[in-house]
C-alpha positions as semicolon CSV with decimal commas, in nm:
position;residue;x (nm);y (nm);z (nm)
1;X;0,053;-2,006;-2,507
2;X;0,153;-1,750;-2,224
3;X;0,479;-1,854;-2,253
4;X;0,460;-1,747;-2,619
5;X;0,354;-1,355;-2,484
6;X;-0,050;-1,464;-2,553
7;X;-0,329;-1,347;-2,305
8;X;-0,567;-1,665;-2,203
9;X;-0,948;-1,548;-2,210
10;X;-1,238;-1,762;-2,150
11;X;-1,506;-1,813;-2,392
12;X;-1,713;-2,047;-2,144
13;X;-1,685;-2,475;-2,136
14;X;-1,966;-2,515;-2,429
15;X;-1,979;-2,267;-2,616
16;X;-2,354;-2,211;-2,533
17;X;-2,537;-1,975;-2,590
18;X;-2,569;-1,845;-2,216
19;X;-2,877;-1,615;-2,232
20;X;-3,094;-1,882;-2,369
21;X;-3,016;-2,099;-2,098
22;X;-3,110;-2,081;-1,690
23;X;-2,891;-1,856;-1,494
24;X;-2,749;-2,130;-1,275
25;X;-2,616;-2,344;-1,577
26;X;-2,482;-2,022;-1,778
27;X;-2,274;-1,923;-1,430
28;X;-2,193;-2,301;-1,408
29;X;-2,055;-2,305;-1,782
30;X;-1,887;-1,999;-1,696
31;X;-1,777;-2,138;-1,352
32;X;-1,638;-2,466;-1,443
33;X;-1,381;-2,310;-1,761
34;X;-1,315;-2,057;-1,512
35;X;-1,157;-2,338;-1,260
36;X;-1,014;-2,590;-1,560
37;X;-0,804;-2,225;-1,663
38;X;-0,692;-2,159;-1,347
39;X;-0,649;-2,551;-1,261
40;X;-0,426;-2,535;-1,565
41;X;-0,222;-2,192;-1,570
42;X;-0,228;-2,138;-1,185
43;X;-0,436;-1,814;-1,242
44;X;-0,789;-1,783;-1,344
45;X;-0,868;-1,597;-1,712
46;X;-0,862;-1,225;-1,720
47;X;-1,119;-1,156;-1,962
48;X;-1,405;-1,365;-2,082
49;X;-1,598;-1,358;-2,452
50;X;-1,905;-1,520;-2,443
51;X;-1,969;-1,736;-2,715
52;X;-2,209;-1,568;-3,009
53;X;-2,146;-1,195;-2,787
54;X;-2,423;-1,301;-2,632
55;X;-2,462;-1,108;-2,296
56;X;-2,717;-1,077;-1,994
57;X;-2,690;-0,904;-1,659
58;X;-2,618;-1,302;-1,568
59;X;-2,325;-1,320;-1,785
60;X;-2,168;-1,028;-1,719
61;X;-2,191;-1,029;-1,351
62;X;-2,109;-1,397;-1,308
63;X;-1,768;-1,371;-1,582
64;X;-1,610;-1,168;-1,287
65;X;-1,369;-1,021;-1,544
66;X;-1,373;-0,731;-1,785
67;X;-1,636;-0,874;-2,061
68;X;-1,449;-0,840;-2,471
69;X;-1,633;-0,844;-2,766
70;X;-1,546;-0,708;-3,066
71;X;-1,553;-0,400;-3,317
72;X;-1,469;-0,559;-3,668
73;X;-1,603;-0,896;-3,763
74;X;-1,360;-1,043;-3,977
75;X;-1,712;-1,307;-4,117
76;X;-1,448;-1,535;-4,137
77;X;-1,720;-1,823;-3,971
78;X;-1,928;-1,641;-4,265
79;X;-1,695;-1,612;-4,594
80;X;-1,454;-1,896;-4,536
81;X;-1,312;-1,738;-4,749
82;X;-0,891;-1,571;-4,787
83;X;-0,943;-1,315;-4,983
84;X;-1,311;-1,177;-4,819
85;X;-1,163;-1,238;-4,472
86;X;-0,871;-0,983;-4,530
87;X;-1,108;-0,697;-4,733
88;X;-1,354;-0,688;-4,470
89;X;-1,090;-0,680;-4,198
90;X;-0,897;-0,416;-4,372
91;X;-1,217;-0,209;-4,459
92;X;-1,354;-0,186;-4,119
93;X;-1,050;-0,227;-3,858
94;X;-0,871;0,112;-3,700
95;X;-0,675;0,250;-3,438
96;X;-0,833;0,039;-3,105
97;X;-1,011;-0,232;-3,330
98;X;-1,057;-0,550;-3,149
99;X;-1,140;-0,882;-3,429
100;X;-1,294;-1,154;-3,453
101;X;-1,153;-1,440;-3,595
102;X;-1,192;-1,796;-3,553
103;X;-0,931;-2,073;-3,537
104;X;-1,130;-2,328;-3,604
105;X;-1,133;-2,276;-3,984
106;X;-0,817;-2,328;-4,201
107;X;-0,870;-2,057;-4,418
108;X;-0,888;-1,821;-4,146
109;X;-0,527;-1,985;-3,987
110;X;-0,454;-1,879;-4,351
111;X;-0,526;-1,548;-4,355
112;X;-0,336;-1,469;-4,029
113;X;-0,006;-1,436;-4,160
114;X;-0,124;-1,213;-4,484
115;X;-0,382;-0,996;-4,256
116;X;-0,082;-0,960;-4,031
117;X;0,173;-0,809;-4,250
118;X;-0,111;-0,627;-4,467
119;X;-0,225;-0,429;-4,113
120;X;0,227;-0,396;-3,961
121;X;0,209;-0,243;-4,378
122;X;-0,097;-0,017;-4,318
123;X;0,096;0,096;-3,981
124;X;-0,069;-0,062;-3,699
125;X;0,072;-0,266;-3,418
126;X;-0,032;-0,594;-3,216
127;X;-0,089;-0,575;-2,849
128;X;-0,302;-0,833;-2,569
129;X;-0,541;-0,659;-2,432
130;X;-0,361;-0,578;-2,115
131;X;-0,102;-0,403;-2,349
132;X;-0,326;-0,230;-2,519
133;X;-0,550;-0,108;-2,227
134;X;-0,246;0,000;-2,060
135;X;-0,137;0,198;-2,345
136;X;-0,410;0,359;-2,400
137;X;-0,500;0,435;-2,045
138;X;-0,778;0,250;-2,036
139;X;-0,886;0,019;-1,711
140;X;-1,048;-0,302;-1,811
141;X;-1,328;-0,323;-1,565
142;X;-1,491;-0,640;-1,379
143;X;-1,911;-0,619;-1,522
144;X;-1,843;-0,357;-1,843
145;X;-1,869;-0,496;-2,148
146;X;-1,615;-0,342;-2,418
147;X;-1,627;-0,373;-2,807
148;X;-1,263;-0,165;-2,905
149;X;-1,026;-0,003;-2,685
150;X;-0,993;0,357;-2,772
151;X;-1,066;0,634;-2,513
């Protein structure tokens, strides 16, 4: 995935809901993708997106990267839907946007390619984070949680 010019994030081992569970087993969920990452790519995760957005002063201080959420909710987990995934996107996204979409449902694979060319049509361009950040002048900080990337 690096290889294809991809940023890895983390979004935890379980996908738990870490602020409804005790501190030590959120930072141990946290902890233990953290290591299997960096076991894997030789480099531990620079960001981290807790499952649900759901974040504590636990979470954020035991991610020890730059917390990313998002700005535009694509509903795709929601809608399942092609057609509703793209109109939402397209109604809400802008310069900075950061979406959420998930891969785990076909017709959201599906609407990649048409959300893709509908946004490189509308003018904008796809960055990572890093990219984008760097772009824009903006330093991704350890413990801040960010929802876009515009100044």
């Amino acid at each position: 995935i690096e290889k294809e010019h991809h940023e890895i994030a983390s979004h935890t081992m379980y996908h738990q809901n870490l602020t409804k569970i005790p501190a030590n087993s959120a930072r141990a969920d946290i902890n233990e993708a953290k290591s299997i990452i960096r076991d894997i790519l030789g480099h531990e995760p620079a960001y981290t997106r807790p499952p649900y957005g759901s974040c504590n002063n636990t979470v954020v201080s035991s991610a020890g990267t730059p917390i990313i959420l998002w700005s535009v909710d694509s509903e795709d987990w929601r809608s399942k839907n092609l057609e509703s995934i793209i109109n939402v996107t397209m109604s809400e996204v802008y310069d900075g946007a950061i979406i959420l979409m998930h891969d785990i449902y076909p017709t959201s694979v599906k609407a990649i390619p048409a959300l893709v060319d509908t946004l490189r049509e509308a003018g904008y361009e796809f960055a990572t984070l890093s990219e984008l950040a760097k772009a824009k002048n903006i330093s991704l900080d350890s413990g801040k949680i960010y929802y876009n990337l515009t100044p």
